[in-house]
C-alpha positions as CSV (number, residue, x, y, z in Angstrom):
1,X,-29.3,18.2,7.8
2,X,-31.6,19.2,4.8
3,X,-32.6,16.0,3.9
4,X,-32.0,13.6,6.5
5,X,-35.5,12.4,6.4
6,X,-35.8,11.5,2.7
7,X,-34.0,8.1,3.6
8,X,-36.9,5.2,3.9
9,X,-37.3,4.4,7.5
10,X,-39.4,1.2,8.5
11,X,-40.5,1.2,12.4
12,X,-42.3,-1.5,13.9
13,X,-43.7,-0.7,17.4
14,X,-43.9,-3.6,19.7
15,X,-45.7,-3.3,22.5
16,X,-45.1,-6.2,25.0
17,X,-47.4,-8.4,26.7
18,X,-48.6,-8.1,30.0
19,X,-48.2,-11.2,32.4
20,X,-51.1,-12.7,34.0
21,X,-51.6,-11.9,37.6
22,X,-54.2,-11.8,40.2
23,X,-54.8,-8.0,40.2
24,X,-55.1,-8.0,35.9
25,X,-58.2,-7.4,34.6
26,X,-57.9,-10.2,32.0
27,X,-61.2,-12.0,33.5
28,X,-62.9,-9.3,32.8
29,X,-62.4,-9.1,29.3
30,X,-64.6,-11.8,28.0
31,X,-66.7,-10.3,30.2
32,X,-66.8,-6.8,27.8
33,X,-65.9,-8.7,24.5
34,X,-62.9,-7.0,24.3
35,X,-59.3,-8.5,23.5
36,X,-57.2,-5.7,25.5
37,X,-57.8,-3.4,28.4
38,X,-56.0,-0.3,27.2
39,X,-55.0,0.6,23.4
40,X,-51.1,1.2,22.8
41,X,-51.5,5.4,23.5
42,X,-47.6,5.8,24.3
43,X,-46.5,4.1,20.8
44,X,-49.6,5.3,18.6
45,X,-47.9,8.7,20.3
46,X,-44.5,8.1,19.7
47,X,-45.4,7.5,15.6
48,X,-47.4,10.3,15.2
49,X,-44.4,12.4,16.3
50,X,-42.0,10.4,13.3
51,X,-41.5,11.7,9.7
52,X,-45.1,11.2,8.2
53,X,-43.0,9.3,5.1
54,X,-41.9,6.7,7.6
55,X,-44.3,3.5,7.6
56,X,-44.9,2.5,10.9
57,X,-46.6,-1.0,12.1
58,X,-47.6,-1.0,15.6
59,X,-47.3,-5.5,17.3
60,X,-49.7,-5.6,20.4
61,X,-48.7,-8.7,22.1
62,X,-51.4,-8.7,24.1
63,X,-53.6,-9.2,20.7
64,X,-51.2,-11.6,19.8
65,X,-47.7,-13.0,19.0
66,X,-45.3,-11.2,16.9
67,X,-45.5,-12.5,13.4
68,X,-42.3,-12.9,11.5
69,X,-43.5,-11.3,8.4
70,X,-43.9,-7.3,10.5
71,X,-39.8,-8.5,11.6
72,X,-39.0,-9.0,7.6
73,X,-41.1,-6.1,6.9
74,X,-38.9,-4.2,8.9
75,X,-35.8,-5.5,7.9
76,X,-36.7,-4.8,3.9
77,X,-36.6,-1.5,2.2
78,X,-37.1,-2.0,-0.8
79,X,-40.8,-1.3,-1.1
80,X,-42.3,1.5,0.6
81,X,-45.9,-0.2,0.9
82,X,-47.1,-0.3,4.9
């Protein structure tokens, strides 16, 4: 398998949205300033594990929606740009 890694592989990590409920802390965010309670640790994770020459994108949907330009990102390969 010398090699199998030289192949250009785009991953966009998508981290889902959490729905409003009663026991969220989402209140309290305006409260802090902040936009999101915890940061994305179990996808920054997983892409620090991949092929450094992979580009990887990380979508919070908490932050906000998924833009269509990270999807065609993802789908291209023909520029290696991030």
């Amino acid at each position: 398998m010398i090699g199998a890694y030289d192949r250009l592989m785009r991953v966009l990590c998508v981290y889902p949205s959490f729905p409003k409920t009663y026991w969220g802390a989402e209140l309290s965010l305006a409260l802090t300033g902040k936009q999101s309670m915890l940061p994305p640790l179990g996808l920054l994770t997983v892409a620090a594990l991949l092929p450094p020459s992979w580009p990887v994108r990380l979508a919070d949907l908490n932050l906000r929606p998924l833009d269509p330009a990270d999807l065609e990102w993802r789908r291209s390969s023909s520029s290696r740009e991030c």
